[in-house]
N, C-alpha and C positions, 0 to 999 in steps of 0.2 A: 418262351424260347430260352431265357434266362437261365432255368431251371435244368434245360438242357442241357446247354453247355456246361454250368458248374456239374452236373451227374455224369457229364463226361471225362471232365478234369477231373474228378475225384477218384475217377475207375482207373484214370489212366495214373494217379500216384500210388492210388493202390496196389498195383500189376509193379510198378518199379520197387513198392517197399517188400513183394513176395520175391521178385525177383531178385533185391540187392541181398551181398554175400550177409549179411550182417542182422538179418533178419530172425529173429526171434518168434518163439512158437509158431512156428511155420502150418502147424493144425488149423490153430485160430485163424493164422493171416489166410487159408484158403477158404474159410467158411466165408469170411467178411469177403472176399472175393466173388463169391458166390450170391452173396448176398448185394453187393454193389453191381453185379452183371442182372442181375433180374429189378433191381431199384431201376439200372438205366436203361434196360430193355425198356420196361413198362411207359418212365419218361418219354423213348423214342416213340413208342405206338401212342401214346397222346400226342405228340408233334404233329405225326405224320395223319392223324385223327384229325388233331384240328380244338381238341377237348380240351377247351382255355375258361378257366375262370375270366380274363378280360376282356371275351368275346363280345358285343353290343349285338344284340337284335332288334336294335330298332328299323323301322319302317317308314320309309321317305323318301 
């Protein structure tokens, strides 16, 4: 869940460094946008999946 959160903080600085006035290649800064909304898409559908590597299946 860790994971999730920091991929959600990340998108959310990302979105403020597209949106500040001050922003530079604003080309780039929408691909890496793009590219951070499908990194935390994917993150959320593992959450809400449940697909954890620190999952135990033990039996007991």
């Amino acid at each position: 869940m860790n994971k999730t959160l920091i991929s959600i903080l990340m998108f959310g600085f990302l979105l403020l460094f597209i949106i500040s006035p001050f922003a530079g290649l604003a080309s780039l800064m929408i691909l890496l946008l793009f590219t951070a909304f499908f990194s935390l898409a994917s993150n959320i559908f593992q959450a809400i999946i449940g697909s954890s590597d620190t999952n135990s299946n033990s039996s007991g």
